[in-house]
N, CA, C and O of each residue as an XYZ file, in Angstrom:
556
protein
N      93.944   -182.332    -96.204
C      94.349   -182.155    -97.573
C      95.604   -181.287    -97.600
O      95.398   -180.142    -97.198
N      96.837   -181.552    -97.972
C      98.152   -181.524    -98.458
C      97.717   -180.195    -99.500
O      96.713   -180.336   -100.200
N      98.620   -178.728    -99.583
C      98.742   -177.878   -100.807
C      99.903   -178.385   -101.328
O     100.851   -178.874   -100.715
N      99.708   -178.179   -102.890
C     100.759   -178.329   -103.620
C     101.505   -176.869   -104.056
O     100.972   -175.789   -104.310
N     102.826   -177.212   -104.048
C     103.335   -175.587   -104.383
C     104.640   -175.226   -103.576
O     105.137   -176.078   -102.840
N     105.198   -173.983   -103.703
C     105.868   -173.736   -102.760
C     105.839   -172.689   -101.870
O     105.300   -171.743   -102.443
N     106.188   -172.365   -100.632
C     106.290   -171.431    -99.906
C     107.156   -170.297   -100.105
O     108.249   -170.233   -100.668
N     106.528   -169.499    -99.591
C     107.438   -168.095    -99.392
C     108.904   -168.093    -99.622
O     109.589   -167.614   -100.526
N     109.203   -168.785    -98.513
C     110.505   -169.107    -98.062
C     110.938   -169.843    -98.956
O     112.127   -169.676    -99.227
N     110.312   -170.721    -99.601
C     111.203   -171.492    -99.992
C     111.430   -170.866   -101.590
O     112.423   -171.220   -102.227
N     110.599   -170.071   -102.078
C     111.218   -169.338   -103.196
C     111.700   -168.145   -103.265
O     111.607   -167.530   -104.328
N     112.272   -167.612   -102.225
C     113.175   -166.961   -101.625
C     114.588   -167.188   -101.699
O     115.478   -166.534   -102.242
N     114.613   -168.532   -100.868
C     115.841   -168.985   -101.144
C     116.290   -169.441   -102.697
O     117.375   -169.159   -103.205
N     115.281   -170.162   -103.300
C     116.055   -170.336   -104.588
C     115.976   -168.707   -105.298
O     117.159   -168.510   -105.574
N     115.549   -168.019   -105.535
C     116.351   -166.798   -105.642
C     117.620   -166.372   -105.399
O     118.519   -166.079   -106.188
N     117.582   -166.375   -104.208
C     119.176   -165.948   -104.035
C     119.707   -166.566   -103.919
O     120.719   -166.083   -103.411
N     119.849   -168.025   -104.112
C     120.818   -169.098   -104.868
C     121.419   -168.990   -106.331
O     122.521   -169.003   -106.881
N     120.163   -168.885   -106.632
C     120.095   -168.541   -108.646
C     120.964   -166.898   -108.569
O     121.840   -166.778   -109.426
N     120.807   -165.940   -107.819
C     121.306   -164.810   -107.849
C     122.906   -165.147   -107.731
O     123.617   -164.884   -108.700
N     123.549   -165.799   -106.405
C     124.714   -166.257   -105.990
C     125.252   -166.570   -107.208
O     126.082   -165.925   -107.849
N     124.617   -167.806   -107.536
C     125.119   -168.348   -109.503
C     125.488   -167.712   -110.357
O     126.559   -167.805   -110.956
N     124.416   -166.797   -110.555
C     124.909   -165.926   -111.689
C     126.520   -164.412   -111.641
O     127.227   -163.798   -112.440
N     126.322   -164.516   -110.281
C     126.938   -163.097   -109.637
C     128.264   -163.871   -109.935
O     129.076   -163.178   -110.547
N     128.726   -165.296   -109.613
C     129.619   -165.955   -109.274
C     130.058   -166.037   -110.717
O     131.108   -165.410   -110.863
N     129.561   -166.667   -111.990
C     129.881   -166.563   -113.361
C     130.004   -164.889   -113.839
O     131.033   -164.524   -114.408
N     129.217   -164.198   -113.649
C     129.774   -162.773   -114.045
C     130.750   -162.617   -113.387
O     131.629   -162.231   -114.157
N     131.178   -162.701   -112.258
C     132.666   -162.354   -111.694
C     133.783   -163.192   -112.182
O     134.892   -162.658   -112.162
N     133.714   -164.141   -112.523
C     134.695   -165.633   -113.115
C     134.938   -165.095   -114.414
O     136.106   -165.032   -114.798
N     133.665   -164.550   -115.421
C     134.101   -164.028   -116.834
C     134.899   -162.660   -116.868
O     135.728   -162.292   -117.700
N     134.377   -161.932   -115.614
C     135.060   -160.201   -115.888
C     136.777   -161.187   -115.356
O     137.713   -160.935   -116.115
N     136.988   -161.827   -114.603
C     138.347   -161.870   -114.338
C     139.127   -163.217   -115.422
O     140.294   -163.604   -115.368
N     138.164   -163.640   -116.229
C     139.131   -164.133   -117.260
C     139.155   -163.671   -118.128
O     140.049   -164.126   -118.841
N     137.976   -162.022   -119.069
C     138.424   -161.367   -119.361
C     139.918   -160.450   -119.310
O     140.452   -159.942   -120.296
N     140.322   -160.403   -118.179
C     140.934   -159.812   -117.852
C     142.424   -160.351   -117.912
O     143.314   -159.786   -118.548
N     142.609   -161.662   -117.079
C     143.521   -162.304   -117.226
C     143.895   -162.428   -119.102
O     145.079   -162.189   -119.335
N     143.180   -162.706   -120.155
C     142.997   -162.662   -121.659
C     143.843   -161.492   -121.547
O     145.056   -161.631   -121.708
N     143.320   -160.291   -121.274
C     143.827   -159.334   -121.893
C     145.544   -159.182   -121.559
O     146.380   -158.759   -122.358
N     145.827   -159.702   -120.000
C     146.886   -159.440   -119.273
C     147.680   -160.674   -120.654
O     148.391   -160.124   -121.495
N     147.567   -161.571   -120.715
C     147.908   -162.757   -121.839
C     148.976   -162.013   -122.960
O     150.164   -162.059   -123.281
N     147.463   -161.156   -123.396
C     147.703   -160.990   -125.266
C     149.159   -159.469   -124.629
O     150.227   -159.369   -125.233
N     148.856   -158.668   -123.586
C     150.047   -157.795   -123.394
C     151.456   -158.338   -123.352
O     152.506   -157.785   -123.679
N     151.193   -159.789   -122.779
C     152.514   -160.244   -121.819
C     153.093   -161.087   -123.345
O     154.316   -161.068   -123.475
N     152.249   -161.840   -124.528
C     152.869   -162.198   -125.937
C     153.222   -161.150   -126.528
O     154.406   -161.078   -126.857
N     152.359   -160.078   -126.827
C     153.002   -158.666   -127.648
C     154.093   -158.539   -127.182
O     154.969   -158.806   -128.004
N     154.616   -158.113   -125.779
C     155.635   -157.557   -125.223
C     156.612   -158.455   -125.569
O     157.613   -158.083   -126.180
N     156.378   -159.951   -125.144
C     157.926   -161.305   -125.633
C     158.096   -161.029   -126.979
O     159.284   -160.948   -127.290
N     157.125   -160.817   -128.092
C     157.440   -160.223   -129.461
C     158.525   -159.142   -129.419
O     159.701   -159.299   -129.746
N     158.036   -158.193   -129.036
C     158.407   -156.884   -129.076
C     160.292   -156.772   -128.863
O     161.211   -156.217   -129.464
N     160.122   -157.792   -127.458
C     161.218   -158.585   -126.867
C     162.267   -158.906   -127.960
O     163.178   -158.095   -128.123
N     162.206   -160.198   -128.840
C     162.836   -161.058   -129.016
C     163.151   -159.914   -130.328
O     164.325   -159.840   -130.691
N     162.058   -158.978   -131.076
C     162.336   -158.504   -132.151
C     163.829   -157.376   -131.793
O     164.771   -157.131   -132.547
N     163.642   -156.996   -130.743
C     164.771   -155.989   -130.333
C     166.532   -156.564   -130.154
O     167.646   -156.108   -130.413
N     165.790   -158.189   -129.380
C     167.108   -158.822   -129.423
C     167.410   -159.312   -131.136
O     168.620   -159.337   -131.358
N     166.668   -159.644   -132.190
C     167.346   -160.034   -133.151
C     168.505   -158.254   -133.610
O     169.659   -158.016   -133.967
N     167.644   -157.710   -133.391
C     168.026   -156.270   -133.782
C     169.261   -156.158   -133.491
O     170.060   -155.843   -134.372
N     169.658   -156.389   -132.228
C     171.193   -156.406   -131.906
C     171.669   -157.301   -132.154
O     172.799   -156.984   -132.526
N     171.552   -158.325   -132.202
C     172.528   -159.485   -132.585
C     172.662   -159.248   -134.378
O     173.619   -159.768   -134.951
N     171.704   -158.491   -135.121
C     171.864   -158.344   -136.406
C     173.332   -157.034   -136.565
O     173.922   -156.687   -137.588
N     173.480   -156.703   -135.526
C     173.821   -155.058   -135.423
C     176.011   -155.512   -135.264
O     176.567   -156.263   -134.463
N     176.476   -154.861   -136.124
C     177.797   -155.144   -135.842
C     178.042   -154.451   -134.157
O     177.375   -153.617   -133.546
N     179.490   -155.332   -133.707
C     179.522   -154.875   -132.399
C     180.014   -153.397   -132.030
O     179.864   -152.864   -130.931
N     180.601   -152.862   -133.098
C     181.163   -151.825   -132.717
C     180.312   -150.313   -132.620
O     180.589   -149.128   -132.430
N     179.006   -151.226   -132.898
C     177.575   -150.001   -133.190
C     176.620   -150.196   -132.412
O     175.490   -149.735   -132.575
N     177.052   -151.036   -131.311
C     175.560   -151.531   -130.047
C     175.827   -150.163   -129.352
O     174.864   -149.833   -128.660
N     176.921   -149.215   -129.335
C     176.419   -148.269   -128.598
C     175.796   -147.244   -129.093
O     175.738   -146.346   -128.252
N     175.339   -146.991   -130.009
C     174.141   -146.881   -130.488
C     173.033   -146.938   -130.346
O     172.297   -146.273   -131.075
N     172.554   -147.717   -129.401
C     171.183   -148.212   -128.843
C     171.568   -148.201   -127.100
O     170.732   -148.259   -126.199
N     173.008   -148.113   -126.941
C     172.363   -146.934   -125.277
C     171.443   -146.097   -124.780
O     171.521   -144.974   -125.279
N     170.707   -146.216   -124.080
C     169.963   -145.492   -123.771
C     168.574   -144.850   -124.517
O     167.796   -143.914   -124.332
N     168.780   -146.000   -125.510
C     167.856   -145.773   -127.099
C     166.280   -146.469   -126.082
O     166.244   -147.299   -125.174
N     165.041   -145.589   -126.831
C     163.886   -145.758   -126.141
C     163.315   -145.556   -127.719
O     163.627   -144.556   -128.366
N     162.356   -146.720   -128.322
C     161.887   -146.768   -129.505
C     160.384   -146.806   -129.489
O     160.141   -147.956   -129.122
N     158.946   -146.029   -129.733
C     157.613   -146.158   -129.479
C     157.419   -145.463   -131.184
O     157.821   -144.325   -131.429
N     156.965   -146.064   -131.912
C     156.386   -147.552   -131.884
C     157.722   -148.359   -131.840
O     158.781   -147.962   -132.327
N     157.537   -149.509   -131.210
C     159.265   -150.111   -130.991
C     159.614   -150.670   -132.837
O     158.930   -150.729   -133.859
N     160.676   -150.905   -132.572
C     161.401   -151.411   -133.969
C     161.650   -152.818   -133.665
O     161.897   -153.400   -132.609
N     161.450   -153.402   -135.484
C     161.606   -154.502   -135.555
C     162.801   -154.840   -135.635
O     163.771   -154.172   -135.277
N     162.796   -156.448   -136.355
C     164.486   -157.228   -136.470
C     165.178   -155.989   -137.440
O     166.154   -155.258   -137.271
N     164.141   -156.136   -138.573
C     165.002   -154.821   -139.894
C     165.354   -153.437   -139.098
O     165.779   -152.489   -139.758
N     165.179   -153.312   -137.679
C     165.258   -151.715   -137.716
C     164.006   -150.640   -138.218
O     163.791   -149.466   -137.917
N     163.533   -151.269   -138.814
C     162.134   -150.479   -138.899
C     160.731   -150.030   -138.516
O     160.026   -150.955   -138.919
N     159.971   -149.153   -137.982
C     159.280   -149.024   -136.883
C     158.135   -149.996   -137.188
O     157.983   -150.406   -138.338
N     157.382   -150.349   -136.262
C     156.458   -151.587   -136.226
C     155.158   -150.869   -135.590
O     154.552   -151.261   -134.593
N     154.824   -149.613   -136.459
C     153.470   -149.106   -136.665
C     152.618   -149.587   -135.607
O     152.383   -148.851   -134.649
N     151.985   -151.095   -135.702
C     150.714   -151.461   -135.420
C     150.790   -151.929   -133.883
O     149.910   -152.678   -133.459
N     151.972   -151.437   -132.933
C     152.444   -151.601   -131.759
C     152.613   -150.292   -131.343
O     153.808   -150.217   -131.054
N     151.995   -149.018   -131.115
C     152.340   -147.805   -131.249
C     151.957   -147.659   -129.758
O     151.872   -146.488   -129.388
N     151.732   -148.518   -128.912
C     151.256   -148.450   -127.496
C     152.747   -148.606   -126.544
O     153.165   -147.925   -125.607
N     153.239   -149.646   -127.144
C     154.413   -150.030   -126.718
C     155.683   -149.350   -126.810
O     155.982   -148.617   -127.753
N     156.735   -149.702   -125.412
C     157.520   -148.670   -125.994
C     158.960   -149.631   -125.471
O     159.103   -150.026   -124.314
N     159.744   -149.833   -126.364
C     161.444   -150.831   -126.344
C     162.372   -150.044   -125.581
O     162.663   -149.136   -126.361
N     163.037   -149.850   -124.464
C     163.935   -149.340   -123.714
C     165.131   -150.025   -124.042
O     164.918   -151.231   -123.915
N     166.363   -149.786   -124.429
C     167.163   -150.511   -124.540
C     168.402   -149.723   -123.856
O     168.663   -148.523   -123.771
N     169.106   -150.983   -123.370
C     170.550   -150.118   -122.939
C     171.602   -151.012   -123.068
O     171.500   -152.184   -123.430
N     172.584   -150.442   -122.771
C     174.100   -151.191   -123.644
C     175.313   -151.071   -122.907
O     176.012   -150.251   -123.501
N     175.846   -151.467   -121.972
C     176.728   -151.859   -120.780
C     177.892   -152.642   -121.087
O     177.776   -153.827   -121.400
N     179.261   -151.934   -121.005
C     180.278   -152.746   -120.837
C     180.475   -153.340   -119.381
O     180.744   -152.734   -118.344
N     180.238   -154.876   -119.617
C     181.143   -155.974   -118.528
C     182.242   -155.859   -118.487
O     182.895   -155.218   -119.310
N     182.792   -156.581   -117.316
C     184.391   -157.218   -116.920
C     184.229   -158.385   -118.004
O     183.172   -158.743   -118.524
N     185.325   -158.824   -118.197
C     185.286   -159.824   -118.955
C     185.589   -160.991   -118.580
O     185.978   -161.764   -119.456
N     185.505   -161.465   -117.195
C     185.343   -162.452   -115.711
C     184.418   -162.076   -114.952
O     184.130   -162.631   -113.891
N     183.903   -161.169   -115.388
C     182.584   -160.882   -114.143
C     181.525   -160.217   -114.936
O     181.493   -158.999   -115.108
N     180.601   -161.108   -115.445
C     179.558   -160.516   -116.230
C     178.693   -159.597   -115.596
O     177.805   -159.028   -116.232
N     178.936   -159.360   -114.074
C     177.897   -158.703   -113.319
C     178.735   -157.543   -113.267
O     177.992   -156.562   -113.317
N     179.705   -157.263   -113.205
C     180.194   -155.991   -113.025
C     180.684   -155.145   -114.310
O     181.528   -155.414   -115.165
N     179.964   -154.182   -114.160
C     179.690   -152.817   -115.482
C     181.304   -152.145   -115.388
O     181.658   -151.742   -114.281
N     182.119   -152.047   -116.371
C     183.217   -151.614   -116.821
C     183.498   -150.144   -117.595
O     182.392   -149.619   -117.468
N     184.367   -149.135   -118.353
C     183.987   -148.302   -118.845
C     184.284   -148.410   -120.380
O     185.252   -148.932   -120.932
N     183.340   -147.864   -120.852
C     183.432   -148.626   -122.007
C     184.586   -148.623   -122.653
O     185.394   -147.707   -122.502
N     184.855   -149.928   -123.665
C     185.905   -150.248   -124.360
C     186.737   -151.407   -123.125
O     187.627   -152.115   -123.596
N     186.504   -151.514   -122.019
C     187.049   -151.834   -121.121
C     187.249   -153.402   -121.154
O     187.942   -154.150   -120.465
N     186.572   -153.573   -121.983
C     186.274   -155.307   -122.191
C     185.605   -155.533   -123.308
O     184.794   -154.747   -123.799
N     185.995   -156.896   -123.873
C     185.306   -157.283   -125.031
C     183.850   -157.563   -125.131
O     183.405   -157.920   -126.222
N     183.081   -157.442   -124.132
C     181.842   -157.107   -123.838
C     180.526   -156.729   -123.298
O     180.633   -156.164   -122.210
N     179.236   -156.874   -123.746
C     178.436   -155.586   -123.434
C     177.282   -156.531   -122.929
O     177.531   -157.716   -123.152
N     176.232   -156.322   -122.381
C     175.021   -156.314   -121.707
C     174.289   -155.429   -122.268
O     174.442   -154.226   -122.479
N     173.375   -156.255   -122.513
C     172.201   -155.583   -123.658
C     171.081   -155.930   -122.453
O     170.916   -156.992   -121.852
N     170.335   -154.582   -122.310
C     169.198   -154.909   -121.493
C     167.722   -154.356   -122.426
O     167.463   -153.198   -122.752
N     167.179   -155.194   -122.610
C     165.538   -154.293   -123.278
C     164.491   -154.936   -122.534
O     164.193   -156.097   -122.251
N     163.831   -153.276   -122.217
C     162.474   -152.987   -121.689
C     161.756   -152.855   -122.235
O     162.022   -152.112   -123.179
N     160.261   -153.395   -122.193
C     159.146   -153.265   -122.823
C     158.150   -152.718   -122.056
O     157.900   -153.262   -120.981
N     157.433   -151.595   -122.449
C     156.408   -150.986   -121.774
C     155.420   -150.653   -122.501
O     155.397   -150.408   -123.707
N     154.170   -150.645   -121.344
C     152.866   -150.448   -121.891
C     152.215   -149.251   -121.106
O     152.046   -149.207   -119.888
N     151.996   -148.620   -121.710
C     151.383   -147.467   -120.986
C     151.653   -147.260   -119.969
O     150.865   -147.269   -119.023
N     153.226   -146.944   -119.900
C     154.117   -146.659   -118.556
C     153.963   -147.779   -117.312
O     154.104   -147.582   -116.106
N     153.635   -148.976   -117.995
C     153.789   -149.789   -116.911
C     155.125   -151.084   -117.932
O     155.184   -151.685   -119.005
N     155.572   -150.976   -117.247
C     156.759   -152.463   -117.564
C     156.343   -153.868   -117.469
O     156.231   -154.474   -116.404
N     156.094   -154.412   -118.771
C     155.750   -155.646   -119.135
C     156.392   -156.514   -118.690
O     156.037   -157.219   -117.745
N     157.376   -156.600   -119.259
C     159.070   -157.706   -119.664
C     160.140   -157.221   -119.546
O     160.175   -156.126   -120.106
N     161.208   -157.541   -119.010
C     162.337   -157.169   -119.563
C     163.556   -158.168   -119.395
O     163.581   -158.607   -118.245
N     164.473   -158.611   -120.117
C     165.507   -159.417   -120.352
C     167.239   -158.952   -120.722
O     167.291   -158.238   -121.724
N     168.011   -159.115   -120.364
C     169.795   -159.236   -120.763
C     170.077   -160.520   -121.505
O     169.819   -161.723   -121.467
N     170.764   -159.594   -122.221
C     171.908   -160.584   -122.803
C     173.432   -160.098   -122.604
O     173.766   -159.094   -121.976
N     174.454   -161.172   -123.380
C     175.941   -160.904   -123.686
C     176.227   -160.827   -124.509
O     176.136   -161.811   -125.243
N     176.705   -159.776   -124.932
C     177.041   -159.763   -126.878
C     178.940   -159.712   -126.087
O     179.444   -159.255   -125.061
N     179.417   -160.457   -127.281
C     180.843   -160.699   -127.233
C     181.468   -160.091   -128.449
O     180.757   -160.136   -129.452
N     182.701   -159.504   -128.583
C     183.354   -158.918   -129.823
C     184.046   -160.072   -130.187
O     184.849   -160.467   -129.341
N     183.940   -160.816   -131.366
C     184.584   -161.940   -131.438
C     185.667   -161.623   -132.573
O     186.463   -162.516   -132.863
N     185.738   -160.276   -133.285
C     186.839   -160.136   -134.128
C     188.306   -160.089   -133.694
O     189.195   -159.961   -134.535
């Protein structure tokens, strides 16, 4: 006569199969938690970004130096006005005269008709993003 049922062993192993499973989905959710969060920093920051570049391109040219060395927490929007509900973040901006044949090489200012706009975005002293542009004096 045959028992019906299972052995020791053998519900042993499905244990720590079923354990493996679950360990494997809790680790998959804590790291797409995570990746989420890395997400929503890395959109805030391209915000934060693009709001700084309207800022200068809104900004006459003869006043980008103005925002040399300018560091804004809570950063500022397109209007120039602080953007409160970002108070983590912080806009580094700087403002560089080019050659005016060699966009890579930094000039002294006035030296050329234009500038290199660089803005940094940071998060709790770690650096998100950061991007250049060319602003040109076209008067």
């Amino acid at each position: 006569m045959k028992k019906k049922g299972f052995t020791l062993v053998e519900v042993l192993v499905a244990i720590i199969l079923v354990g493996l499973a679950i360990a494997s989905l809790v680790s998959a959710s804590v790291s797409h938690t995570a990746i989420n969060g890395s997400s929503a920093d890395l959109s805030t920051a391209e915000f934060l970004l693009e709001q700084a570049k309207e800022l200068t391109i809104l900004t006459e040219y003869n006043l980008l130096d103005n925002f040399d060395d300018a560091s804004y927490s809570p950063p500022k929007g397109a209007d120039g006005q602080s953007l409160t509900g970002f108070s983590a973040f912080t806009q580094n901006i700087t403002v560089q005269n080019v050659s005016n044949t060699n966009f890579g090489l930094v000039v002294a200012d006035g030296a050329s008709n234009f500038v290199r706009v660089t803005v940094t975005i940071v998060l709790n002293s770690k650096t998100i993003t950061s991007s250049s542009w060319i602003r040109a004096d076209i008067d």
